[in-house]
C-alpha positions in Angstrom: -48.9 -20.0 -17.9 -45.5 -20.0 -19.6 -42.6 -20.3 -17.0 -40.3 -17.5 -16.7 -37.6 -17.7 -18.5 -35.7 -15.6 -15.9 -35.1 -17.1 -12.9 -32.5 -16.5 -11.6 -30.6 -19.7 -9.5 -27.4 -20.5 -8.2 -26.0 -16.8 -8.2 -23.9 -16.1 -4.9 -25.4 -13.4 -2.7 -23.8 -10.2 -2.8 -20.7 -10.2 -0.6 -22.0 -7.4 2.0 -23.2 -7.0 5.5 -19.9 -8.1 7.3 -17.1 -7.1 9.4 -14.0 -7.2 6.7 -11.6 -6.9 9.4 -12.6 -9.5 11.8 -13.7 -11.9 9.0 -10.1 -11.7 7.9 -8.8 -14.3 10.2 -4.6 -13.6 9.0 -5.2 -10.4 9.7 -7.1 -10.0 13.6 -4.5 -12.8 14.5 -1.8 -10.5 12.8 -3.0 -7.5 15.2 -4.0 -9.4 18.6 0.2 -10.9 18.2 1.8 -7.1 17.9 -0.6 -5.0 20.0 0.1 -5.3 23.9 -2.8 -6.8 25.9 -3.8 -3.7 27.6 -4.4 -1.6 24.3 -6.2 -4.8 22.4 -9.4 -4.0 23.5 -9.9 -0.5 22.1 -7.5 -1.6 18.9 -10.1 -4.2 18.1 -13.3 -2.2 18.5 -11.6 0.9 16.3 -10.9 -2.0 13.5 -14.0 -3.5 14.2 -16.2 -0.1 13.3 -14.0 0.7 10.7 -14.9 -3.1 9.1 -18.2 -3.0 9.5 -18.1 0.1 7.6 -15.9 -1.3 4.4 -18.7 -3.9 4.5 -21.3 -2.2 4.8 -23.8 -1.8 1.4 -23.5 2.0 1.5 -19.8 2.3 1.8 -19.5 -0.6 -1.2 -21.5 1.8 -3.4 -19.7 4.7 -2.5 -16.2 3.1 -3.5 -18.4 2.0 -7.1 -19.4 5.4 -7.7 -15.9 7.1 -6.8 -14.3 4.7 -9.2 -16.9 5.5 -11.7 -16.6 9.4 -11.7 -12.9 10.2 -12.0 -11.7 13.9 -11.0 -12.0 16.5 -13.6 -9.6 19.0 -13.4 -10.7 22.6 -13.7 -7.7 24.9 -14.9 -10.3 28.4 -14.8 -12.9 30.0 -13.0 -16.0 31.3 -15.0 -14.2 34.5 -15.2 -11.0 33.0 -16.4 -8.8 33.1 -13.5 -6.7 30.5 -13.0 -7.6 28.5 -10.4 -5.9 24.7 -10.9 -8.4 22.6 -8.6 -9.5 18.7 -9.0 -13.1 18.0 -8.4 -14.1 14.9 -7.0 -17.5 13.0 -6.9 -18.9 13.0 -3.3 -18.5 9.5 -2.9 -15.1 10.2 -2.9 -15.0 13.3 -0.3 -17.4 10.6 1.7 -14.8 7.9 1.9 -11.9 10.1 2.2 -12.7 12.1 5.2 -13.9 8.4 6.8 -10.4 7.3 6.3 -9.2 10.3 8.0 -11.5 9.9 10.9 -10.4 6.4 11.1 -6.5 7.6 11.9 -5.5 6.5 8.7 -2.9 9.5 8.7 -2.7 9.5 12.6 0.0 6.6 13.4 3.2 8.2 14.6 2.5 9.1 18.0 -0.5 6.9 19.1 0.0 3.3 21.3 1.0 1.0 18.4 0.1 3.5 15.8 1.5 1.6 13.3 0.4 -1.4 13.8 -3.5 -0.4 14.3 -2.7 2.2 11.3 -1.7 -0.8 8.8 -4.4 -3.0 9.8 -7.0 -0.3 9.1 -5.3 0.8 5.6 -5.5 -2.8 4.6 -9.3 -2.6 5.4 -9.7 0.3 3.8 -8.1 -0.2 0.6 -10.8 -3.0 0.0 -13.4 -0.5 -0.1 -11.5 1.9 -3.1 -8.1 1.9 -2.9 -7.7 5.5 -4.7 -8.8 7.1 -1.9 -5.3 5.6 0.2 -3.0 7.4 -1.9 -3.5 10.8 0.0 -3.9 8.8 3.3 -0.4 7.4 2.5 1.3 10.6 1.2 -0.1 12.7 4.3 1.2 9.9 6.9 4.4 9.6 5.3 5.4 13.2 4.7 5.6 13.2 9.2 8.8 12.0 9.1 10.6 14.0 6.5 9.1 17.4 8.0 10.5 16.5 11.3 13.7 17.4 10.1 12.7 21.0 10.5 11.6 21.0 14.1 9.7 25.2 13.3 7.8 23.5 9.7 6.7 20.0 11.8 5.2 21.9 15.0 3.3 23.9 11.9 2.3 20.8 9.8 2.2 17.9 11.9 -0.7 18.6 14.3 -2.8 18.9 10.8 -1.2 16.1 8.8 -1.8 13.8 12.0 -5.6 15.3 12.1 -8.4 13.3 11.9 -10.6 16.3 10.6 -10.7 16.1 7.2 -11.6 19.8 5.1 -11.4 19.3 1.8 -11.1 23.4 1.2 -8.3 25.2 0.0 -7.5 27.9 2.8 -4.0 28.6 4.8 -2.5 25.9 7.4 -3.4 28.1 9.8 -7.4 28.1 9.4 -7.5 24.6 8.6 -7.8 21.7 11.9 -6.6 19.0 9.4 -4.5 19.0 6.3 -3.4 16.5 3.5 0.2 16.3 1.9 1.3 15.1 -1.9 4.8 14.4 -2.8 6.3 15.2 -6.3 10.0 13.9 -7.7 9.9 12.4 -10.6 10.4 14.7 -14.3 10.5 13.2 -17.6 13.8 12.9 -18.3 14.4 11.3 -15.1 12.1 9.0 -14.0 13.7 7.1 -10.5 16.6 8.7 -11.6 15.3 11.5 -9.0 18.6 13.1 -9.3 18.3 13.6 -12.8 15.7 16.4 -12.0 16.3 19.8 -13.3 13.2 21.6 -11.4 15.6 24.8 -9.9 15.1 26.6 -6.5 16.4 30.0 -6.4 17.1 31.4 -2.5 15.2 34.4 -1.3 15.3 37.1 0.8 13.7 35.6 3.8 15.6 32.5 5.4 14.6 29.1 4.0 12.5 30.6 1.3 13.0 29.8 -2.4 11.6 30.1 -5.9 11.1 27.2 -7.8 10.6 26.7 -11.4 10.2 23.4 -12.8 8.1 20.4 -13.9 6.7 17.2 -12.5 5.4 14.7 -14.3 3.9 13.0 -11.7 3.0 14.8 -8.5 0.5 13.0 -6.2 -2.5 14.0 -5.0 -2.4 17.4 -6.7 -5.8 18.2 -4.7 -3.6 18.6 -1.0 -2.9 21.3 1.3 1.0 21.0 0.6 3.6 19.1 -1.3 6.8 17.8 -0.8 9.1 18.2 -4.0 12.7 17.7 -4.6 14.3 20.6 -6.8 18.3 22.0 -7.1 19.1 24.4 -5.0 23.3 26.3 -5.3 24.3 23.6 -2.9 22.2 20.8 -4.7 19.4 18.5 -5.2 17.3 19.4 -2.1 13.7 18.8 -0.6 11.1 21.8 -0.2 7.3 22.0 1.1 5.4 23.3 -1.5 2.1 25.1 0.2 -1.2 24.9 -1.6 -2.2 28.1 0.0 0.4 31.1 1.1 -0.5 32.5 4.3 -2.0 35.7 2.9 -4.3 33.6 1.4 -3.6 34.0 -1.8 -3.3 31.0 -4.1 0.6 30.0 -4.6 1.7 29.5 -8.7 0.5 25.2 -8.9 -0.1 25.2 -12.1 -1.8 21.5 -13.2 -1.1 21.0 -16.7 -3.2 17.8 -17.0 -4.5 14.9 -15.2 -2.9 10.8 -16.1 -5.4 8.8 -17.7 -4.5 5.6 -15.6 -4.9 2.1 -16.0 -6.8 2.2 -12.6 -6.7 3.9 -9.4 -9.7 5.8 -11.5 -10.7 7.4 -8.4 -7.5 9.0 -7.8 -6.2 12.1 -9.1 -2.2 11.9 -10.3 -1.2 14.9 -12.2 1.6 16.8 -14.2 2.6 20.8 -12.6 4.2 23.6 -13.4 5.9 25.7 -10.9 6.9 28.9 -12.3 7.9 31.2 -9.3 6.6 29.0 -6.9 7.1 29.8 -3.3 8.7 26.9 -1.2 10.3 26.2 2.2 13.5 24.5 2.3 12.9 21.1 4.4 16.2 19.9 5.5 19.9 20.9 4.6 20.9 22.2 0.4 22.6 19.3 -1.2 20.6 16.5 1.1 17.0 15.9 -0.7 16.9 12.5 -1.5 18.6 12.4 2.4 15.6 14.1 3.8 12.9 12.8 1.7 13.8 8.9 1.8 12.1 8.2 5.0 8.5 9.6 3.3 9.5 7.1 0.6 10.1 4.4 3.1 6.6 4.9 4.6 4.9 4.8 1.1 6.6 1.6 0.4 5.3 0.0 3.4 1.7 1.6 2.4 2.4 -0.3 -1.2 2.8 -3.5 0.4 -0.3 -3.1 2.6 -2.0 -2.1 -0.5 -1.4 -4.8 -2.7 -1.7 -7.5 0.6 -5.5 -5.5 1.2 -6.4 -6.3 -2.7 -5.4 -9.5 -2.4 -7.7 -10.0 0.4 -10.3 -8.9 -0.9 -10.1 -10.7 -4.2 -9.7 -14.2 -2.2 -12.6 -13.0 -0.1 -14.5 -12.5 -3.5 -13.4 -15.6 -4.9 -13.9 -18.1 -1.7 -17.2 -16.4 -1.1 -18.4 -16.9 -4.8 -17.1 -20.9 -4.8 -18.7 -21.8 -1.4 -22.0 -20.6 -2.9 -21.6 -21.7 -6.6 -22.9 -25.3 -7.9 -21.6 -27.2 -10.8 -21.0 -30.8 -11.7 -22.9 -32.1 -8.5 -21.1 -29.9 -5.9 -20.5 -26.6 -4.5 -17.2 -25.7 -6.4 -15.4 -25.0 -3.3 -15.4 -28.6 -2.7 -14.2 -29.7 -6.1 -10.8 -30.9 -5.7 -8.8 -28.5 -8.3 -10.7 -25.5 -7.5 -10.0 -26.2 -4.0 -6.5 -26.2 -4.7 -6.6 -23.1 -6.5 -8.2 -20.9 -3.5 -5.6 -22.9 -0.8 -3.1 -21.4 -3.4 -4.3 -17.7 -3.5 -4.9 -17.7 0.3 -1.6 -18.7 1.2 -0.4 -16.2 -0.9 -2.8 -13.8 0.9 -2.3 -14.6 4.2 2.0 -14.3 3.9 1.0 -10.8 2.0 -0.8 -9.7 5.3 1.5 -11.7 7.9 4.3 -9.8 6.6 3.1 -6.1 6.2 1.7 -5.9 9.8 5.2 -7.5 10.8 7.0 -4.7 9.5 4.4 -1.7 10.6 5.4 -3.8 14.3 9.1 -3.0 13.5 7.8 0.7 12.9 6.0 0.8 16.3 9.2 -0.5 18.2 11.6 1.6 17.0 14.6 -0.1 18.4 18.3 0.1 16.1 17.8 -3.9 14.7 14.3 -3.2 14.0 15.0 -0.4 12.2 18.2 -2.3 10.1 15.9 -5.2 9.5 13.1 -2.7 7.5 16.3 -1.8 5.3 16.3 -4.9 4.0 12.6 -6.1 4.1 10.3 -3.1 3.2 12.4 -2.6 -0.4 12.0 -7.1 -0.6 8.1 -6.9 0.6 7.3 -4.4 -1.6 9.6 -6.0 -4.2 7.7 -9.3 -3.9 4.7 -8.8 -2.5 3.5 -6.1 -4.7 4.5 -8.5 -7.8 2.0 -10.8 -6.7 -0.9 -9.0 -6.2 -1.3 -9.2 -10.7 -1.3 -12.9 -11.0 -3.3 -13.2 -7.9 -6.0 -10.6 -9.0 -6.6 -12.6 -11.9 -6.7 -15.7 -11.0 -9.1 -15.2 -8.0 -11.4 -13.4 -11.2 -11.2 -16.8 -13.1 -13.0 -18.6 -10.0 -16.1 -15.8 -10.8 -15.9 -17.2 -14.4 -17.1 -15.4 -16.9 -18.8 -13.0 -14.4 -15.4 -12.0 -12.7 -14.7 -10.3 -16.3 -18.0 -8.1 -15.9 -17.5 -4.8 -14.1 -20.9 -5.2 -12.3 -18.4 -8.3 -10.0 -15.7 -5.6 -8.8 -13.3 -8.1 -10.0 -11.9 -5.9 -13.2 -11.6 -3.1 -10.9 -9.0 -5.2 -8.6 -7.3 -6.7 -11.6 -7.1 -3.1 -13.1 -5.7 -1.5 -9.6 -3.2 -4.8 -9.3 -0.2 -3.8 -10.7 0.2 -0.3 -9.6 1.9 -0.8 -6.1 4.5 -2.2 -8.0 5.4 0.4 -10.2 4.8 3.2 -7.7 7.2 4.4 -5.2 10.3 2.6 -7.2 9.4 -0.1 -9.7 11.2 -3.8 -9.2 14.5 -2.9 -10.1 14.8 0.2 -8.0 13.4 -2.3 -5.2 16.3 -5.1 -6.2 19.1 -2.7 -5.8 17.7 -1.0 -2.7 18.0 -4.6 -1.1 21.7 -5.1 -2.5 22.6 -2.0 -1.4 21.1 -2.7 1.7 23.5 -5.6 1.8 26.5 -4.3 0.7 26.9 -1.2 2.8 25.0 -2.1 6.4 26.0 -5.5 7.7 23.6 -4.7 10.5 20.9 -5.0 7.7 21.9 -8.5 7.0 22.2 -9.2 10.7 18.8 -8.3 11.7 17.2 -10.6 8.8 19.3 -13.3 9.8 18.3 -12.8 13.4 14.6 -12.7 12.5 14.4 -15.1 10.1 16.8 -17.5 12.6 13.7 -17.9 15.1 12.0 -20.2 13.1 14.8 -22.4 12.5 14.1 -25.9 13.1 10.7 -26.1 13.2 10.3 -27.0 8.9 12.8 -28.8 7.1 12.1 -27.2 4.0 12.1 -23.8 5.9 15.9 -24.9 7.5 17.5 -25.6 3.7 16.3 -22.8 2.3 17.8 -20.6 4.8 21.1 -22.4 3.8 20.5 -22.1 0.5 20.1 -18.4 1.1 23.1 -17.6 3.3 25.4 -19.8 0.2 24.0 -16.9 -2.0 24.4 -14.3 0.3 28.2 -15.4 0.5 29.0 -14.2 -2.9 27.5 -11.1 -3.9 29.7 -11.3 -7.3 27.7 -10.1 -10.2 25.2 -9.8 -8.0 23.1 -6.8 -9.4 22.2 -9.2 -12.5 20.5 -11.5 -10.2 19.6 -9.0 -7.7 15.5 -9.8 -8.6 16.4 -13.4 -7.9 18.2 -12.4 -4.4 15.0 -10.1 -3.1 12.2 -12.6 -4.0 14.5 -15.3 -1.5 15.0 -13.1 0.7 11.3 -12.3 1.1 9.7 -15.9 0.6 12.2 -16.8 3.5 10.8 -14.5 5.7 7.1 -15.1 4.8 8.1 -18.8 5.4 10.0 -17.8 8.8 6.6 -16.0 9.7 4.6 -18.4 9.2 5.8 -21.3 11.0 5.6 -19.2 13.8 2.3 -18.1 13.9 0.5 -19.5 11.3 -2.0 -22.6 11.8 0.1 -26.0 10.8 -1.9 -26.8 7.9 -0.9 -23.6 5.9 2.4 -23.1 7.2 3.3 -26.6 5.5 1.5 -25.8 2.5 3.6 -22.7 2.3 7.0 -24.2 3.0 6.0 -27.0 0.6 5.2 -25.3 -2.4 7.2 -21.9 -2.1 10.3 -23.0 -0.4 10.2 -27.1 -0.9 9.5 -26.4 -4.5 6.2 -28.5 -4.5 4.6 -26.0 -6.4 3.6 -25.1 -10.3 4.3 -21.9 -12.5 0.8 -20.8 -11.9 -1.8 -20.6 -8.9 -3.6 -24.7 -8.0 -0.4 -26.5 -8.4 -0.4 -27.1 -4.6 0.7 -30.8 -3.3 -2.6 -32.8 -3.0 -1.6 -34.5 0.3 -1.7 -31.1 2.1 -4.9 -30.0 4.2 -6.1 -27.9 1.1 -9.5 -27.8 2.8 -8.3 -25.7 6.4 -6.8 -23.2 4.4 -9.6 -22.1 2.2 -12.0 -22.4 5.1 -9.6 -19.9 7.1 -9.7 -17.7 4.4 -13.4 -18.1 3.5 -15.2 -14.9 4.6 -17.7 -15.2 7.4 -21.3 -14.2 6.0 
């Protein structure tokens, strides 16, 4: 008998089966450092369920086939009403309402909500991550409503839910509700006060008219939306209900859905409000006052975002290498690939060590936690959104040829990479945010410093480029042409000051080394080769 000629040998098994939140050693360590002892416990088993499940076969395939069957929009019914509804594929309904269950939308009044929240969104975005674009908008809108004490004792119960109902009905029939945001018009762009979408008062107090158009509004499929339009006394925010209380439909009109690089799964469209009945959230003349803490949330969510597809693409890639043979040798013990994966897990691991940082200074609450998110959200999601491209890629290259086949989930990552960094303010907005941030609030400055100062003396290379940082902070002259330059210092220092604190040694030094001693190449596996390569990629190797 002929042999078969298809046989198939070193191939990798399928990266299933396991718990992506405890195998993601950054991250438990991240979780078990900002959640009080007494609270660990449950934090960890919630984390651990919702792991098991983004590992799980079943929930794999469902984020496959929600990516592969994009919403339609349907503008008519059969009778030629207009009805302006998204349709999803079940897989996505499936993944959504787990997400919902799973408090994804629940953290602002829960025992380290933030903190547990972040953790679980940077699970969860491994699975799909189209499906955390409602999550975030619904979590984030809490804040910005509770500027009208009468709309957030309406809303908030239902935005912090974790009942999801996909159904278009009233607030009031519904135990659980989702939220999309729209700002941004076509002549405008971030230039959110550019917007011409107007708001006529009515009769009833509060109560306006708006006619207008987005071009993008999020999650066009939700409950309610919050929208910036100008009112007589100026550029103001509004909730925008889905449903009026009568029941009858209010005027949404969708005109058409984006046709996006990725986040396939996710439905981003351009409406029409033509006598569209809104509540006025906030004071006339104090939108982008009311709204900015929404945006602040969602920039967070982008940092967790990009940190959770990193993740999983150096899960994908370490996994792949420690099963892979060529030239005599598992690959992950081939010196230059080696490097490589060190490289992208550092970069990983600062992602992670960072966001759940922040959601901590979220959870506390206190006046320099607060001033020291006015500085590092807009440089996190400045830098560590930027990352998440050149990362995504390379961790494909380790997969070879196969990390270019869609069958590997590695196109889908490199195709969802870029968008946390063009969402919810692109670079530049994110570079000025952090100048103005240090221009106008010295307590801003202060609480960096302070933070960043606790690490002080414990890596040389961490020590001088604090200096380094404080001679450029010392002359802000002309500083809005090298404002990207400022942010991405500003954030490697404080991803260096973060990990020599509660890092392991051996990928502390690596970090310092290469992104602050400038040991390090223009692109991924240009690590020193004196370091312990081998402890970092076997912290970041996957356990399965």
């Amino acid at each position: 008998m002929a042999p078969s000629t298809h046989t198939v040998t070193n191939q990798p098994p399928p990266l299933v089966g396991y718990d992506v939140f405890a195998a993601d050693q950054a991250l438990a360590e991240a979780v078990g450092r900002h959640v009080e002892a007494g609270l660990l416990d449950e934090v960890r088993a919630e984390l651990t369920t919702l792991g098991r499940a983004a590992g799980s076969a079943q929930v794999q395939e469902w984020g496959a086939q929600a990516n592969e069957n994009p919403p339609r929009l349907r503008t008519h019914d059969r009778y030629g009403h207009r009805v302006d509804e998204v349709e999803f594929h079940p897989a996505w309904h499936r993944l959504l309402g787990k997400g919902v269950s799973a408090g994804l939308t629940a953290a602002w009044d829960r025992p380290a909500g933030h903190v547990r929240r972040a953790a679980a969104f940077l699970v969860w975005t491994q699975v799909e991550a189209g499906t955390c674009c409602p999550l975030s908008m619904t979590h984030a809108a809490v804040p910005a409503l509770r500027t009208d004490p009468e709309l957030s004792a309406e809303w908030e119960p239902r935005l912090t839910s974790v009942v999801y109902e996909r159904e278009l009905r009233p607030a009031r029939l519904k135990a659980g509700a989702l939220f999309g945001m729209g700002m941004t018009e076509k002549q405008g762009g971030s230039d959110v006060r550019a917007g011409t979408t107007a708001a006529r008062p009515l009769a009833e107090d509060g109560a306006y008219e708006l006619t207008g158009h987005k071009w993008f509004c999020s999650a066009p499929m939700s409950d309610g939306f919050l929208v910036l339009a100008q009112a007589p006394g100026g550029l103001t925010c509004f909730l925008v209900p889905r449903v009026l209380a009568d029941g009858t439909r209010n005027v949404f009109l969708i005109q058409r859905l984006k046709d996006k690089l990725g986040n396939r799964s996710n439905a981003s469209a351009e409406v029409e409000f033509d006598g569209t009945w809104a509540r006025r959230v906030g004071e006339e003349g104090r939108g982008v006052r009311t709204i900015i803490e929404m945006v602040a949330a969602t920039r967070l969510d982008c940092v967790l975002g990009s940190a959770g597809l990193m993740r999983q693409a150096v899960a994908q890639a370490v996994h792949h290498c420690g099963h892979r043979e060529a030239f005599g040798g598992k690959l992950v013990d081939k010196p230059l690939m080696r490097n490589v994966l060190a490289d992208l897990a550092l970069e990983s691991e600062a992602a992670t060590t960072l966001a759940l940082r922040l959601a901590a200074a979220y959870d506390d609450g206190g006046e320099q936690e607060r001033a020291l998110l006015r500085i590092a959200v807009p440089a996190a999601k400045y830098w560590v959104t930027k990352r998440c491209a050149p990362l995504a890629v390379e961790a494909s290259e380790c997969l070879g040829g196969n990390g270019y086949v869609e069958e590997s989930g590695m196109p889908r990552l490199v195709r969802e990479s870029p968008l946390n960094s063009i969402w919810e303010g692109a670079g530049n907005v994110q570079a000025l945010e952090v100048l103005r941030a240090l221009t106008r609030e010295p307590q801003a400055l202060d609480a960096y410093l302070r933070e960043v100062g606790l690490a002080r003396g414990a890596d040389h290379r961490l020590d001088t480029a604090i200096k380094q940082l404080l001679t450029e902070l010392a002359d802000l002259e002309g500083a809005e042409a090298r404002a990207r330059r400022l942010t991405e210092r500003l954030a490697l220092v404080l991803q260096g000051a973060l990990l020599v604190r509660y890092a392991p040694p051996d990928v502390a030094d690596a970090f310092c080394a290469s992104r602050l001693g400038g040991e390090w190449g223009a692109a991924f596996g240009a690590l020193p080769h004196t370091l312990n390569l081998a402890a970092v990629v076997e912290r970041a190797r996957p356990a399965h």
